[in-house]
N, C-alpha and C positions, 0 to 999 in steps of 0.2 A: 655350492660346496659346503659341506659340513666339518666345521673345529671344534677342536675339544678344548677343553679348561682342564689338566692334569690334575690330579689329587696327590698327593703326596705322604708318608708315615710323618706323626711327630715326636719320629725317634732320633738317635744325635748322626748319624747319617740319612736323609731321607730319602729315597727312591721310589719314584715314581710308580704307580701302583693303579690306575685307571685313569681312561679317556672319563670323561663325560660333560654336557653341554650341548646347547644348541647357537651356532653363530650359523652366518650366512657372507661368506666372502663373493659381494657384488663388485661384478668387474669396473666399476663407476665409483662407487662408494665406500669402498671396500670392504673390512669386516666390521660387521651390523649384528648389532645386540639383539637378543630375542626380541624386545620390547618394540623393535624399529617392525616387525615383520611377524608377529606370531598374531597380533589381534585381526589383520587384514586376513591369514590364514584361518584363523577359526571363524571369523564372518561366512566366508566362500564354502563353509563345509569341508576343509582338505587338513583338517586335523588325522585320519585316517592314514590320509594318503603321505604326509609327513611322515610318520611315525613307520610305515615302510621303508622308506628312501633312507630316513637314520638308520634301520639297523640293517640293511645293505649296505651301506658304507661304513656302519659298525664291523659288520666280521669282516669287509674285506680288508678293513685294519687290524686286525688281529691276526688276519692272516698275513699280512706283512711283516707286523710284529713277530709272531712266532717265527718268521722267515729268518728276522735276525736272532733268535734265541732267547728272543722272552715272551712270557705268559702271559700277558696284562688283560683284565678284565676290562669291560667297559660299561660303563651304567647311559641311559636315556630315559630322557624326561617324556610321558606319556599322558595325555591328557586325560583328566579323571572321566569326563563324560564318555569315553570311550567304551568305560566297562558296564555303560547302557547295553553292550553288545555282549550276551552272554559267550558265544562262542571264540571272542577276540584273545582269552589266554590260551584255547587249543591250539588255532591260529598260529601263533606265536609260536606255540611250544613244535608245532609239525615243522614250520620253518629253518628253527636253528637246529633241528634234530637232523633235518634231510640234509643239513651242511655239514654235520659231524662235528657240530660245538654243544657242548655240555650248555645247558640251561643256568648252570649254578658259576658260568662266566657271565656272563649279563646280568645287569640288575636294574628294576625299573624305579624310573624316582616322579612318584605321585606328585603331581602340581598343586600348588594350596589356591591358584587363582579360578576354578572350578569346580563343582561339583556333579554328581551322577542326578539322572531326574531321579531315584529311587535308591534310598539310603544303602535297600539292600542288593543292590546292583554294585555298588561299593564294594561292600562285604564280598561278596559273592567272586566280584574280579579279583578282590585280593585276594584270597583265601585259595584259588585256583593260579593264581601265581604261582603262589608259593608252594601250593603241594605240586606243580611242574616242578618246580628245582628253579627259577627264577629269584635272584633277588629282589627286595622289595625296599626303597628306601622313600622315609619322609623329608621330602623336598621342602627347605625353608621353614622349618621351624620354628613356632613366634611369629608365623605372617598370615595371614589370608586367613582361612578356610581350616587352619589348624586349632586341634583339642585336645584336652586329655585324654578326652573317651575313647575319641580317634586313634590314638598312638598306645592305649591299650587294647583295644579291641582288635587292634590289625595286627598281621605278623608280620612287622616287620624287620628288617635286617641290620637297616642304617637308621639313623637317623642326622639331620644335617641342619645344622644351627644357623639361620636366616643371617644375613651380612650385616643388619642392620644393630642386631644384637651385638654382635664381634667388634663393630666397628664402636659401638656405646659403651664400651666396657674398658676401654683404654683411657676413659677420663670419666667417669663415672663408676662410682662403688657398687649403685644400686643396680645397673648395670654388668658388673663386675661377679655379682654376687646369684644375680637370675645366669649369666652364664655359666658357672660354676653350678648352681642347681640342674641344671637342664642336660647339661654335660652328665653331671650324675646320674640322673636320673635316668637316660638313654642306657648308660651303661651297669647299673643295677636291672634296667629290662632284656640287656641283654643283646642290645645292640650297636653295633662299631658307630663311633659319634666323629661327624666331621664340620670341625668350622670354613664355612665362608665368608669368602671377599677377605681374606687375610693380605694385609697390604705393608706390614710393617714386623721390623722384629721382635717388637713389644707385645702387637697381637698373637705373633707366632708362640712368645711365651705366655699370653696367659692361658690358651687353649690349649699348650701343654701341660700348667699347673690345673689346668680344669679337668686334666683328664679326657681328652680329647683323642682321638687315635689315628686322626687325620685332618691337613688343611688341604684347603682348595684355595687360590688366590693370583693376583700379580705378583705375588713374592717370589711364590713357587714356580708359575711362569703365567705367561697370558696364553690366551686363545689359541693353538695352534694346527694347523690341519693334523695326516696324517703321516706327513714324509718329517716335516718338523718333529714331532713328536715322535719319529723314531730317531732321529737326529738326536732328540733329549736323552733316551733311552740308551744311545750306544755313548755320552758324555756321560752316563752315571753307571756304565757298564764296570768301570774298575772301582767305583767305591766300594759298590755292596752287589749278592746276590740278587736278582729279581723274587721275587715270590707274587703268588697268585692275590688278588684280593679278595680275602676270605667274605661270602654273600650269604651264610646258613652254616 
């Protein structure tokens, strides 16, 4: 079973605004961070077959969602070696078409812990994303497999500033100070900038003063499937309006 990790605005009422994450609620262990269960997956070759099964159980969350009267987008983390496969964004894009969800509800979020064998197989997947109507977001910013080059050369939508940054920046300046750049700098290119691993109200405020336009975290809530998460959704129904998560 597949849980999301909420995202939320870091406006002065926040409401909830997208699923996205990969957990695995084991009926023994219960919910299991990607890290417990994602490398034993890409060993066996069933990164593919993963990345199916989420966005199956993606729209049919959404369409429960919508059931209760909200919009909410959903993002999934898609492993980069993927778009070794030229045909994998048509793929994609026939799928949610044939279900009658817009492409520009979903947005995929690039892994830093991989790469493509051919730089331009990269390019090439991303670039075909995005002219489907797919969002595209850089997942973990400041870890792995992350660059400049990278995060200009691609079009992407989001960009999502690594936990490790966010969580450095609460007692540290220098720290304090790359977040504040990188926040910037997402958003002079043009793209919505959301901090991770938000744990505290402190952190909540400096990614606001950074200009930040969304957090993800334990604050805002942990892991939750997809009946939970509508249960969030109708608890924020009287603050604020829903609105879509803008992806392009």
């Amino acid at each position: 079973m597949r849980a999301s990790s909420p995202s939320c605005r870091c406006g002065r009422t926040p409401f909830p605004r997208r699923g996205a994450g990969r957990r695995w609620r084991h009926p023994r262990h219960g919910l299991l961070p990607p890290a417990a269960f994602l490398p034993a997956i890409e060993r066996a070759g069933l990164s593919e077959r993963l990345l199916w099964a989420m966005l199956e159980q993606s729209l049919a969350a959404r369409r429960q969602w919508a059931a209760q009267g909200f919009d909410i987008g959903v993002s999934l983390n898609i492993h980069t070696r993927l778009l070794d496969q030229p045909d994998l964004p048509d793929r994609l894009h026939r799928h949610v078409t044939a279900r009658d969800v817009s492409p520009s509800s979903i947005c995929f979020e690039l892994t830093e812990t991989s790469d493509t064998q051919d730089a331009a197989n990269y390019y090439a997947g991303a670039c075909r994303l995005r002219l489907l109507g797919f969002g595209l977001s850089q997942d973990d910013f400041s870890h792995g497999y992350s660059s400049f080059h990278r995060l200009l050369s691609t079009p992407f939508t989001e960009m999502k500033i690594d936990r490790s940054l966010v969580r450095g920046a609460a007692s540290d300046a220098a720290f304090a100070a790359a977040l504040e750049s990188v926040a910037q700098l997402g958003r002079r290119l043009g793209m919505s900038v959301v901090g991770e691993g938000v744990e505290s109200d402190e952190q909540m405020q400096l990614l606001r003063e950074a200009g930040c336009d969304a957090v993800q975290g334990y604050l805002v809530a942990p892991a939750l499937d997809r009946d939970e998460f509508g249960r969030l959704l109708d608890a924020y129904r009287g603050a604020c309006q829903p609105t879509m998560a803008e992806h392009g």
